[in-house]
C-alpha positions as CSV (number, residue, x, y, z in Angstrom):
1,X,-69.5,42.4,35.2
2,X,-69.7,45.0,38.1
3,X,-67.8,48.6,36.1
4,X,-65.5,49.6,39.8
5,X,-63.6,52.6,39.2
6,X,-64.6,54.0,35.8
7,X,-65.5,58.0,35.4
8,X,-68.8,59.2,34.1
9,X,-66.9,59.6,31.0
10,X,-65.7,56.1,31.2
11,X,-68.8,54.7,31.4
12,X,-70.6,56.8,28.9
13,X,-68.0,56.1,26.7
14,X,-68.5,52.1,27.2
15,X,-72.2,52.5,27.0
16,X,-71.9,53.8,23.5
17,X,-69.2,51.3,22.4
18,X,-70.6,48.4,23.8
19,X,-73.8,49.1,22.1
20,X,-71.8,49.9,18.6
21,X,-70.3,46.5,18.7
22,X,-74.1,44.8,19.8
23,X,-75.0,46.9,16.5
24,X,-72.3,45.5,14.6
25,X,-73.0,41.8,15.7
26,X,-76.7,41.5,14.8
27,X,-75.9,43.2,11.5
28,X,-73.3,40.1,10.9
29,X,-76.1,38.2,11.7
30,X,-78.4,39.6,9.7
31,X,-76.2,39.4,6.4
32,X,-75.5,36.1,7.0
33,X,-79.1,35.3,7.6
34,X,-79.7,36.7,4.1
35,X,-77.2,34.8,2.4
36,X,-78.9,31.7,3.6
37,X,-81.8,32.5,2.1
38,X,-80.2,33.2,-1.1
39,X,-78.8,36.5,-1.3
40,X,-75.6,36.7,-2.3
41,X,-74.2,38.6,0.7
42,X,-70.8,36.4,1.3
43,X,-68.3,38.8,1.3
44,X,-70.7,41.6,2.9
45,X,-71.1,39.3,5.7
46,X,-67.2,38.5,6.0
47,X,-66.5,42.1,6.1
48,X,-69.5,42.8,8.8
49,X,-68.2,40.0,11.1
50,X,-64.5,41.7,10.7
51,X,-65.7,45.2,11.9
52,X,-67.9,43.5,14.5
53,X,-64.4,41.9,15.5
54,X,-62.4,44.7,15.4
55,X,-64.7,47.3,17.4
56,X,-64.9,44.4,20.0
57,X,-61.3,44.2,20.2
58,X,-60.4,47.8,20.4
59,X,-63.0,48.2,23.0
60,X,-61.4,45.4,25.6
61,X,-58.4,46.9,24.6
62,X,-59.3,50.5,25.3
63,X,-61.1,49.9,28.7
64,X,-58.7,47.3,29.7
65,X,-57.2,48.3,33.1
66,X,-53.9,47.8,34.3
67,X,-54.2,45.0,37.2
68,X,-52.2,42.8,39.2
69,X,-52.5,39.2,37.6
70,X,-54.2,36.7,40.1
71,X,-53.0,33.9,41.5
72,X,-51.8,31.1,38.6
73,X,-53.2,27.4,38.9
74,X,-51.7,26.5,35.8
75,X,-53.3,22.9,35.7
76,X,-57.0,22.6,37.3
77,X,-57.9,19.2,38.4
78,X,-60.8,17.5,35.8
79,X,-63.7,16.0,37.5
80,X,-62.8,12.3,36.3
81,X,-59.4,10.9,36.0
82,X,-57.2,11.3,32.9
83,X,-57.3,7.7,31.8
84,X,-61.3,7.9,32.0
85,X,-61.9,11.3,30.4
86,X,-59.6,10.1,27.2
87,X,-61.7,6.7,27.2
88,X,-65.3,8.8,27.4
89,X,-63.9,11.0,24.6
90,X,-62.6,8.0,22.6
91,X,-65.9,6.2,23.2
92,X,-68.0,9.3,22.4
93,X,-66.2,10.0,19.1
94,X,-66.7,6.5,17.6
95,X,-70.5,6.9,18.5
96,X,-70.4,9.7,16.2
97,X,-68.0,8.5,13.8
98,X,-69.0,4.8,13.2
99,X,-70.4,5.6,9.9
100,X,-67.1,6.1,8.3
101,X,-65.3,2.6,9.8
102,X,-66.6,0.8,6.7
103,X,-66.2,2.8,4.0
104,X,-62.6,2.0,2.8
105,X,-59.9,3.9,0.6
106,X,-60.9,6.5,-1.4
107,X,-58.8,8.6,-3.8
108,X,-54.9,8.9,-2.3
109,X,-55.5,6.0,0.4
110,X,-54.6,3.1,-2.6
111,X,-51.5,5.6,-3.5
112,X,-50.4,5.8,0.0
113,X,-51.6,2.1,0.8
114,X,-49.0,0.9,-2.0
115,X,-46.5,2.7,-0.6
116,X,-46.9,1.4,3.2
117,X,-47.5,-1.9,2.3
118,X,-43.9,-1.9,0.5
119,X,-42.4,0.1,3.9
120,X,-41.8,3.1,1.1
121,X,-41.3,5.6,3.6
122,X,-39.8,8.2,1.0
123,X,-41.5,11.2,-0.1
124,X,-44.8,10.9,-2.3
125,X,-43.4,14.3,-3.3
126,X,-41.1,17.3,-3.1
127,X,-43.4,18.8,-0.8
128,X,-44.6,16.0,1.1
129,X,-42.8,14.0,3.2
130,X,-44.8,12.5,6.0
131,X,-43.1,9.1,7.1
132,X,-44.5,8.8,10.7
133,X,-48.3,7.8,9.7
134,X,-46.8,6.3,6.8
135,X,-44.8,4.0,9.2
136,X,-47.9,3.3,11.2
137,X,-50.2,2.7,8.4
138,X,-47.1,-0.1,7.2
139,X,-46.9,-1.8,10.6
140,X,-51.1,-1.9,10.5
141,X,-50.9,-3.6,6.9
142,X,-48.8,-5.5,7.2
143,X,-49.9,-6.7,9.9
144,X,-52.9,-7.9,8.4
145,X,-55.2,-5.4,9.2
146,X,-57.6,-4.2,6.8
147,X,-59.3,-0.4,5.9
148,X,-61.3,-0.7,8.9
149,X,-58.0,-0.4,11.3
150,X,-57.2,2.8,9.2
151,X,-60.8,4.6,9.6
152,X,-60.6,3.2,13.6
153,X,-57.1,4.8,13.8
154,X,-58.1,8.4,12.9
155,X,-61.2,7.9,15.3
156,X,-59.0,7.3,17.8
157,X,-56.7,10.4,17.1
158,X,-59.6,12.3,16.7
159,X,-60.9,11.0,20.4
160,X,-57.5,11.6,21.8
161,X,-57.0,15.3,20.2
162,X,-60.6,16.2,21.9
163,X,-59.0,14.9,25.3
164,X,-55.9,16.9,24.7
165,X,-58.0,19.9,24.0
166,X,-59.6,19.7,27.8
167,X,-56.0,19.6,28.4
168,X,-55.0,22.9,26.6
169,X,-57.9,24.8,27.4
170,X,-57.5,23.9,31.5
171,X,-54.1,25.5,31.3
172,X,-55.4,28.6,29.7
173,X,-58.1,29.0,31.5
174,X,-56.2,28.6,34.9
175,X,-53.7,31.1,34.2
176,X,-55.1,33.9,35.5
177,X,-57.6,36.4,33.4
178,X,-57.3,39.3,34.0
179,X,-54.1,40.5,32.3
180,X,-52.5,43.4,30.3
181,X,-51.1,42.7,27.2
182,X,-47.2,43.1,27.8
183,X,-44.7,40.8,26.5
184,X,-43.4,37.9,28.2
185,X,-42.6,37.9,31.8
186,X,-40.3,35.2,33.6
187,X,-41.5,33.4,36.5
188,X,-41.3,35.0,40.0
189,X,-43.2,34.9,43.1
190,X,-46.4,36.4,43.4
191,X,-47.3,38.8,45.8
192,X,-49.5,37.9,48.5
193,X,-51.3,41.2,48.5
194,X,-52.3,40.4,45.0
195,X,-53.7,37.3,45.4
196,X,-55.8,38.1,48.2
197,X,-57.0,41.6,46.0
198,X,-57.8,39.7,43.1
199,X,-58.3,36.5,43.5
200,X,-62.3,36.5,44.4
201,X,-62.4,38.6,40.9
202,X,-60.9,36.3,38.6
203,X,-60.6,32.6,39.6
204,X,-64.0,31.4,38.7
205,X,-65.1,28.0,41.0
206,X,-63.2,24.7,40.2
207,X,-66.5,23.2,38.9
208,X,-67.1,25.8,36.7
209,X,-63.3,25.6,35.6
210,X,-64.0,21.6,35.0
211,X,-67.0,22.3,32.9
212,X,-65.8,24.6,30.6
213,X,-62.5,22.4,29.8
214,X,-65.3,19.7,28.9
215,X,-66.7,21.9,26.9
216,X,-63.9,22.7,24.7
217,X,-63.3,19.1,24.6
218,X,-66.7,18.3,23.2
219,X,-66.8,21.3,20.7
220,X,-63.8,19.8,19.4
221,X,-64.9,16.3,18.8
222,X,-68.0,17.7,17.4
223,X,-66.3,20.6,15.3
224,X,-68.0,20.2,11.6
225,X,-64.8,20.8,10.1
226,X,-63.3,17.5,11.0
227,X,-65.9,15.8,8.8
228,X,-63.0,15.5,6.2
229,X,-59.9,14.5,8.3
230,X,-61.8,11.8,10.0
231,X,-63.7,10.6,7.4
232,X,-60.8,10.1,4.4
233,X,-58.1,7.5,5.6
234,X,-55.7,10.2,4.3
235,X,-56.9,12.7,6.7
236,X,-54.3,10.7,9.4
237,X,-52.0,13.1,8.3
238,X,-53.9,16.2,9.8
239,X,-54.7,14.2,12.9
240,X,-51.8,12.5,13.8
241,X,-49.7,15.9,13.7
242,X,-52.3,18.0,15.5
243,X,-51.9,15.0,18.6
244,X,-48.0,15.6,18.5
245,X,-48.5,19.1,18.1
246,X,-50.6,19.3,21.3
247,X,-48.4,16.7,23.4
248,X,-45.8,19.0,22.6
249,X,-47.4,22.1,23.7
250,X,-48.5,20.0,26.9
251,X,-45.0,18.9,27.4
252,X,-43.3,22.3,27.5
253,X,-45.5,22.8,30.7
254,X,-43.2,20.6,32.4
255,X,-40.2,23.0,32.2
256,X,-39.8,24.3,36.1
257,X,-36.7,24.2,38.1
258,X,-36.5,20.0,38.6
259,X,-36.9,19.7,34.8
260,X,-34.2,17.3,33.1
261,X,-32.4,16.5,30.6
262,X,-34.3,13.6,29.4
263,X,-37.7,15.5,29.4
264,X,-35.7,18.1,27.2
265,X,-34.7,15.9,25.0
266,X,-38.5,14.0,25.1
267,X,-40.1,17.9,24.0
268,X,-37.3,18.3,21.6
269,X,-38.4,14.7,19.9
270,X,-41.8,15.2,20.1
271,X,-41.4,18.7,18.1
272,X,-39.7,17.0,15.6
273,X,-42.3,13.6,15.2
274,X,-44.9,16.8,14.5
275,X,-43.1,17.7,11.2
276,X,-42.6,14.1,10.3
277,X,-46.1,13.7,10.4
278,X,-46.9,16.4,8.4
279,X,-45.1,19.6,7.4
280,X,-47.7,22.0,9.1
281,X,-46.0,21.0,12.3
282,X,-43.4,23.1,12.2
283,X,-45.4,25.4,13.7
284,X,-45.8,23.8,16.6
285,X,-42.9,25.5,18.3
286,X,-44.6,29.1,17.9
287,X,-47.9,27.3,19.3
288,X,-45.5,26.5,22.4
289,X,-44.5,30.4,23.0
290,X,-48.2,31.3,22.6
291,X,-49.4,29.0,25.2
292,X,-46.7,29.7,27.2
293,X,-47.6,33.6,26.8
294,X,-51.6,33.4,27.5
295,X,-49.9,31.1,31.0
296,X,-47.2,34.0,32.0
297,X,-44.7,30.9,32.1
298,X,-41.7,30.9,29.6
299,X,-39.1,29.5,30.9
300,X,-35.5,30.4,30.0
301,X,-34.5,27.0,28.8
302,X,-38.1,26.1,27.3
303,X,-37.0,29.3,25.4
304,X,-33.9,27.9,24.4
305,X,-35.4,24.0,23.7
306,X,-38.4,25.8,21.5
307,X,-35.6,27.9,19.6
308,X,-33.7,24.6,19.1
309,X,-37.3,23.0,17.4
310,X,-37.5,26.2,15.3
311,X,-34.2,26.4,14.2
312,X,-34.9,22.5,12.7
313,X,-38.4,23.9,11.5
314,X,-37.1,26.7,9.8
315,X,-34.4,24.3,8.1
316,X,-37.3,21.7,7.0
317,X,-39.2,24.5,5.6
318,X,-36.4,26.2,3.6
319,X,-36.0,23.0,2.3
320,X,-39.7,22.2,1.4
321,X,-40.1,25.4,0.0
322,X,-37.1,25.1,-2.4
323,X,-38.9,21.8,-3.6
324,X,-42.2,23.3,-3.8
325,X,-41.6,27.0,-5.6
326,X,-37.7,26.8,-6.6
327,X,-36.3,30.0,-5.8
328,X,-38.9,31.9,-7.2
329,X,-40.8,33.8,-4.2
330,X,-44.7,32.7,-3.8
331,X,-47.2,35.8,-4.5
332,X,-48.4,36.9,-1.6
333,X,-50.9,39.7,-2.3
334,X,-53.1,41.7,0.1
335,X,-56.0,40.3,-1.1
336,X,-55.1,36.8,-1.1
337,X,-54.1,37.7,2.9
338,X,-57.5,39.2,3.5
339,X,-58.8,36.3,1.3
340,X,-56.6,33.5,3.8
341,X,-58.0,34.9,7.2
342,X,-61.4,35.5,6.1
343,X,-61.5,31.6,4.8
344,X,-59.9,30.8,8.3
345,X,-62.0,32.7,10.9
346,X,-65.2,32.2,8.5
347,X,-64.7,28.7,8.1
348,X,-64.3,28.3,11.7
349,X,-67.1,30.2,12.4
350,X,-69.6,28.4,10.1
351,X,-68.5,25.2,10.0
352,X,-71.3,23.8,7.8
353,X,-71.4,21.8,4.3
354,X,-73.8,23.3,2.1
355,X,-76.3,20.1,2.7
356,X,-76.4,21.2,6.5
357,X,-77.1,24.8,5.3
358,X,-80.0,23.3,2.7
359,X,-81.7,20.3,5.2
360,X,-81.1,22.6,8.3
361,X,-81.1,26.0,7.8
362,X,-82.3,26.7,11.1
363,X,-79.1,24.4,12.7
364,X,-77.1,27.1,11.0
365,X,-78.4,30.1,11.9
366,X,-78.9,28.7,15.7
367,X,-75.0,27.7,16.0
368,X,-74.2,30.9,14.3
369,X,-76.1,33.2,16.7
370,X,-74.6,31.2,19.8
371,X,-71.1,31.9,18.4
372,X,-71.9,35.5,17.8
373,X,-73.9,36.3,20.9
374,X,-70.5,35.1,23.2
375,X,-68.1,37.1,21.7
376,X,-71.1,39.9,21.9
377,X,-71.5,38.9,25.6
378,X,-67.3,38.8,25.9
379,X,-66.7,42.2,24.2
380,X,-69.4,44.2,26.2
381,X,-69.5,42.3,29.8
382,X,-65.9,41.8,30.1
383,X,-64.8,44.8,28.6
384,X,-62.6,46.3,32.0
385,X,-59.9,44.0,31.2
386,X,-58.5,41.6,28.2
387,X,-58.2,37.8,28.7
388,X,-54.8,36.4,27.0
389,X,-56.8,32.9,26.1
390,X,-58.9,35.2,23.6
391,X,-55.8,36.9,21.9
392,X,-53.6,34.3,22.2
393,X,-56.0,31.2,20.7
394,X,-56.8,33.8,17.8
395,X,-52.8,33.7,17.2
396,X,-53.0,30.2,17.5
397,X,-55.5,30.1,14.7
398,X,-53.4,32.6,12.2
399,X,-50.1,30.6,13.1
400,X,-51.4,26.9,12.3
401,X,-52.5,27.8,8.9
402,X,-49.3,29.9,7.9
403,X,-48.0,26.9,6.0
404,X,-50.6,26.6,3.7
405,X,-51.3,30.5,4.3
406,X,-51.5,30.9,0.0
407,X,-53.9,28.0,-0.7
408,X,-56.0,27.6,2.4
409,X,-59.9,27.4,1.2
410,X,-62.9,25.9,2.6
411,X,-65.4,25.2,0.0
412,X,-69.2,24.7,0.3
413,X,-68.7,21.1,0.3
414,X,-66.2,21.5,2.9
415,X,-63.2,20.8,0.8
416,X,-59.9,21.6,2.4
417,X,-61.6,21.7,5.6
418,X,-58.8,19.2,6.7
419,X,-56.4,22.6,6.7
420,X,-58.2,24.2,9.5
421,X,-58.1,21.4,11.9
422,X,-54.7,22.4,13.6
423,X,-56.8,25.9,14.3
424,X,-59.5,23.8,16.2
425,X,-58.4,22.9,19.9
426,X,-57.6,27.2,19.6
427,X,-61.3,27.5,18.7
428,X,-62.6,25.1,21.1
429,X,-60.8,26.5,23.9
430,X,-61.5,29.7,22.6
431,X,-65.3,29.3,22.3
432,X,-65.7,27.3,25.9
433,X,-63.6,30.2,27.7
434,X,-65.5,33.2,25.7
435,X,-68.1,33.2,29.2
436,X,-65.0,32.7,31.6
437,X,-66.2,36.4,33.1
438,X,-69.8,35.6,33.8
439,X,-71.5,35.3,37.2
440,X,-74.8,33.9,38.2
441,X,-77.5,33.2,35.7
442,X,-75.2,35.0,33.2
443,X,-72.7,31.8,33.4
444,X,-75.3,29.1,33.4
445,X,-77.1,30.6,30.0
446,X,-73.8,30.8,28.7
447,X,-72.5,26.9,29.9
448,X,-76.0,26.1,28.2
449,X,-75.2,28.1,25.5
450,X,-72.2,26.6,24.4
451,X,-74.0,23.0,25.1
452,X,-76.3,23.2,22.9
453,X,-73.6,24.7,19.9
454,X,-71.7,21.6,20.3
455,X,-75.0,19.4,19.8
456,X,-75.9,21.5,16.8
457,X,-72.3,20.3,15.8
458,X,-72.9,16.7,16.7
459,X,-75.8,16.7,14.2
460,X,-74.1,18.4,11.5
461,X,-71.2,16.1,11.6
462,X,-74.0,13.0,11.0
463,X,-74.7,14.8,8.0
464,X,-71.7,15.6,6.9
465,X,-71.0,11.7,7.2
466,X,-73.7,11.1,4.1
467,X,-71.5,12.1,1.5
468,X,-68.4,10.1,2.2
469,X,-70.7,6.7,2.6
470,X,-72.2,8.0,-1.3
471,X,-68.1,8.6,-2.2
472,X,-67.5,4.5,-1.1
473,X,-70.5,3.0,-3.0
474,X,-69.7,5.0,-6.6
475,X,-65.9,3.8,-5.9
476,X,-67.6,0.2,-5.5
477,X,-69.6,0.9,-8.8
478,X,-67.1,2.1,-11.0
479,X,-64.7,-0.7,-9.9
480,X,-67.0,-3.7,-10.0
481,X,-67.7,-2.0,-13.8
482,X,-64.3,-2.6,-14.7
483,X,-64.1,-5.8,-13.4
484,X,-67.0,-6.9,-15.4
485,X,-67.0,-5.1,-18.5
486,X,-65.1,-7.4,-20.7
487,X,-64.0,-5.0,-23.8
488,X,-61.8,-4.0,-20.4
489,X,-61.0,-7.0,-19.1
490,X,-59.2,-7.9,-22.9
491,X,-57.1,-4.7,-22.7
492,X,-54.0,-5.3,-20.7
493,X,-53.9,-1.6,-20.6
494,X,-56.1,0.9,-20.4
495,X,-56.8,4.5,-20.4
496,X,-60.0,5.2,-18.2
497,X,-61.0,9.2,-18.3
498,X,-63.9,11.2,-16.3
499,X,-63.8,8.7,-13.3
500,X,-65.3,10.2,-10.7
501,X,-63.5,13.0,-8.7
502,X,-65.6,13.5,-5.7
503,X,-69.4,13.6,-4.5
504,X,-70.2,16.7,-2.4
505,X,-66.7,17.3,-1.4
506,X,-66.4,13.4,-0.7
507,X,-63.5,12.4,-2.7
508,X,-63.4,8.8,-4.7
509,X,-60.8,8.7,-7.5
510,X,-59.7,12.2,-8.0
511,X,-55.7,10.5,-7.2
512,X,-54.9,7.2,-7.1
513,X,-57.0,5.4,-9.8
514,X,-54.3,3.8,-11.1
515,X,-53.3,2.1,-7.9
516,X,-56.8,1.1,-7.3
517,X,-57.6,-0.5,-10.5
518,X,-55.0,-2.5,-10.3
519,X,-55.7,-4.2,-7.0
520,X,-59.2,-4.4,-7.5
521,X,-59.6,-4.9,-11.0
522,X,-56.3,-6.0,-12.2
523,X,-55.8,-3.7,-14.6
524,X,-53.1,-1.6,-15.8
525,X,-54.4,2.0,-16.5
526,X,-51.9,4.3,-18.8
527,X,-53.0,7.2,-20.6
528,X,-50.9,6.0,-24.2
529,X,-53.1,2.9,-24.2
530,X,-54.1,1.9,-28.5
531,X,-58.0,3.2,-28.7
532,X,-59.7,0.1,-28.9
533,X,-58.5,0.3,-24.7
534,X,-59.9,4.0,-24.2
535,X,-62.9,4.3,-21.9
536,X,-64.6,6.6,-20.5
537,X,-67.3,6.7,-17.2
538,X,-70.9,7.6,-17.9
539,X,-72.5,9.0,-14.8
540,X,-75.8,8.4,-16.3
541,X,-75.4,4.5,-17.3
542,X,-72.9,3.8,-14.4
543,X,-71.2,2.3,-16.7
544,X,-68.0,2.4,-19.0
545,X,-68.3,3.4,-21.9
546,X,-66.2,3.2,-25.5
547,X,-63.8,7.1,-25.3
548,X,-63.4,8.7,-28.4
549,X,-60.6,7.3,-30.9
C-alpha cells in the first residue's frame, strides 16, 4: 500500500514496527514448527502468536489515520445467483462429507433418538434445553427415516452455513474499509466529496469483492474444526443454531426506513429459534450489533428489536445458569481467561487432529504459514488505516464462545471442536478479507494464497473423517458381542463397564449405552445388576468378558 502523507518520522517509525511484527511472526512460526517435531513448545508458541498479535494491532492502530469512510455498498452482487451458489455449496459439502452418511448413532444420538421418537421435547437436562432439532429429528423419525436422514441433515446445515458465510462476509467487506474506530454512527447521507476522494482507495473491483466472499465460503465448509459437528448426529445442535444465528444477523440488514412490522417480528422470532436450538444462541443478538458496527448501519429500531432479543437472552441465561451452578458464582480466574482465548484463537488457527499433524506434517505447517503470512501481510501493508471486518470478526469470535467461556477446550483429537464452530463464519470472513488492501500481483498471491489454505483444509477434513468411520464399526462390534454372547443374552439385566468411550476423539458409547443396548441388543443395562450379569469389554479379545464379583 502506497504511505501518502506520513513524516520521515512516520515512516521510520513504521519501518521499524512493521519489521518487529514480521520478527515476531516467523518466531510464531518457528516455535510451532518445533513443537511439531516434538518439542514441547505449546504454550511458548501461544504466547509468541499473542505478542505477534498484539504488536500488529497496536501498529494498525497507531498509524491508523483519520479518513472520511467511502462510499457503503452494503450487499455486493455474487457472480451466480443465490439459489445456485447455496446448491454448489450444498453439493460441494456432501462431496466432502459422504463418508459420514453411513455411519449411524454414536454415543448421545440413541439418548436423544429415544427422546424424538417419543416427541419428548423437554429438557435432557437443567442446562440443556434444545427442542427445535429435537422437533426436527422427531418429524424425520417418525417419519420413517433412518440415521442416514440425520447425517444428510447436518450436511445440509453445514452446506447452507458456508452459503450464509458468503453472505456475511459480502456485507463486511462492502462496508467501506477504511474506518476509525469510533462507536456507532446512525445512518446519514454521505458526502459527495467523500466518495469521489476515497472511493478509488478503498472499494476494491466487484470481481475481486465476489471472489473473496467465495472464499470465505469455502474456508468455511472446509474449516477442520467442523469434523465433529458434522460428523456426530448430535453435532445438529451446533449447526442448526449457527444457521439461525446467521439468518438472524442477515435479517437485521433489512432494517431501513420501509421496514415493517412483520419483518420485526420475523428477526425477533428468528433470535429466539437460535436459543431454542441451542443455548449458545443467545449470543446472537450481540453478533447483530457487531455486524451492524463493522457496516456503520445500526438502526434505531434494530437497536430497540436486538435489545428486545437480549432482554429474552439474558432471561434464558439467568435461568440456565441457576440450573447449571445454583447460586454459587462460577470461578472465573485469569488464567482460565488467558487459558479460554488461547484455546479459541489457537484452535482456530490450527485447526488440525493430531493424525493430520502425524500423516501430514507438512499440510500443517503449509496452512499455518498461509494464516500467518496474511495477517503479516495485513499488519505491515495496510498499516495507514484499520479495517472494522478485522476487529469486529475477532469480537465475533470472543462473543460466540462466552457461553461456554469456562469449559471451552480443543483437544488433540479435536474434542470440543464442536464449541468453536459459531466462531467460524468470523474466521472465514476474517481470513478471505485479511488481503482486502492488496493491489496487483500482491492480491493475486494472496486470492491464491487463501485457495490453497482451504484445500489444505479440504484434505484434512478427509482425514479427520477416519476416525468417526473407526467410532461406527467398534459400536457395531461391541453390540453384535452382546447380542451373541449368551451368558448376556440370559441376564435380563446387566451391568456392562469399560465400553468404549471414544476412538481418536470419535465418540461411540461414552453416553447413551443404555439406550442403545436396548434397541440393538434388547437388553436392559443397570449398574445394581446380581454378578453373575456383570461384564466387562476387552479391547484386546473384542469381546465381553465375565467383571469382577
Amino acid at each position: 500500500m502506497v504511505d501518502v502523507g506520513h513524516r520521515p518520522g512516520q515512516r521510520r517509525w513504521r519501518t521499524i514496527a512493521g519489521a518487529l511484527v514480521i520478527l515476531l511472526g516467523a518466531r510464531a512460526f518457528y516455535l510451532f514448527v518445533q513443537h511439531l517435531r516434538g518439542v514441547s513448545l505449546r504454550y511458548h508458541a501461544e504466547a509468541a502468536a499473542v505478542w505477534f498479535v498484539l504488536a500488529g494491532v497496536l501498529l494498525v492502530l497507531s498509524l491508523t489515520r483519520d479518513r472520511e469512510q467511502g462510499p457503503q455498498v452494503d450487499q455486493p452482487s455474487l457472480a451466480l445467483p443465490a439459489t445456485a451458489l447455496w446448491f454448489a455449496f450444498v453439493l460441494t459439502a456432501f462431496t466432502l462429507y459422504w463418508p459420514t452418511v453411513g455411519i449411524g448413532l454414536l454415543s448421545d444420538d440413541f439418548l436423544l433418538w429415544d427422546r424424538a421418537e417419543s416427541w419428548n421435547l423437554s429438557p435432557v437436562s437443567s442446562g440443556l434445553f434444545r427442542p427445535l432439532p429435537l422437533l426436527v429429528w422427531a418429524m424425520l423419525i417418525n417419519a420413517g427415516a433412518t440415521a442416514v436422514a440425520l447425517h444428510m441433515f447436518n450436511i445440509l446445515l453445514h452446506g447452507t452455513n458456508a452459503y450464509l458465510t458468503t453472505r456475511l462476509c459480502a456485507g463486511w467487506l462492502g462496508a467501506g474499509t477504511a474506518t476509525t474506530l469510533e462507536p456507532f454512527s446512525f445512518p446519514r447521507r454521505a458526502k459527495q466529496a467523500s466518495i469521489a476522494g476515497h472511493s478509488a482507495q478503498f472499494l476494491q473491483p466487484a470481481r475481486y469483492r465476489r471472489m473473496r466472499t467465495a472464499l470465505a465460503g469455502a474456508l468455511m465448509l472446509a474449516l477442520p474444526l467442523a469434523s465433529e459437528p458434522v460428523s456426530w448426529a448430535s453435532g445438529v445442535f451446533d449447526l442448526s443454531m449457527t444457521a439461525l444465528a446467521l439468518l438472524f444477523v442477515i435479517r437485521g440488514r433489512m432494517y431501513d426506513d420501509r421496514v415493517t412490522l412483520t419483518q420485526r417480528v420475523v428477526f425477533v422470532v428468528i433470535g429466539v429459534c437460535a436459543m431454542g436450538a441451542k443455548e449458545t444462541g443467545v449470543m446472537a443478538c450481540l453478533l447483530v450489533l457487531i455486524d451492524a458496527w463493522i457496516r456503520r448501519k445500526l438502526d434505531r429500531r434494530l437497536l430497540t428489536d436486538a435489545v428486545v432479543v437480549l432482554a429474552i437472552a439474558a432471561s434464558f441465561s439467568a435461568i440456565r445458569i441457576l440450573g447449571a451452578f445454583g447460586f454459587k458464582s462460577p470461578s472465573l480466574t485469569r488464567y482460565r481467561v488467558q487459558r479460554s482465548l488461547f484455546e479459541t484463537f489457537g484452535g482456530l488457527s490450527v485447526p488440525f487432529h493430531a493424525d493430520v499433524v502425524q500423516q501430514l506434517s507438512w499440510l500443517t505447517m503449509i496452512a499455518v504459514l498461509i494464516v500467518i503470512a496474511l495477517f503479516v501481510w495485513y499488519f505491515v501493508a495496510a498499516g495507514s488505516r484499520s479495517d472494522r471486518f478485522v476487529f469486529g470478526g475477532a469480537a465475533w469470535i470472543a462473543i460466540s464462545v462466552l457461553p461456554v467461556f469456562l469449559f471451552v477446550s480443543v483437544g488433540q483429537d479435536l474434542q470440543g471442536a464442536r464449541f468453536l464452530y459459531l466462531a467460524g463464519p468470523a474466521w472465514s470472513s476474517l481470513v478471505a478479507g485479511l488481503a482486502i488492501s492488496s493491489r496487483g500481483v500482491a492480491r493475486r498471491v494472496t486470492v491464491v494464497a487463501i485457495i490453497v489454505l482451504a484445500a489444505l483444509w479440504a484434505v484434512a477434513v478427509r482425514v479427520h473423517l477416519a476416525p468417526w468411520s473407526e467410532a461406527a464399526s467398534l459400536r457395531d462390534r461391541v453390540l453384535e458381542a452382546a447380542r451373541t454372547d449368551q451368558q448376556i443374552q440370559r441376564c435380563r439385566t446387566v451391568a456392562l463397564k469399560k465400553l468404549p468411550d471414544n476412538i481418536r476423539g470419535a465418540y461411540v458409547l461414552r453416553n447413551g449405552a443404555p439406550e442403545a443396548l436396548l434397541r440393538e441388543a434388547g437388553l436392559r443395562v443397570m449398574d445394581d445388576a446380581t454378578p453373575p450379569c456383570r461384564f466387562e469389554w476387552s479391547e484386546p479379545a473384542q469381546a465381553f468378558i465375565r467383571g469382577p464379583e
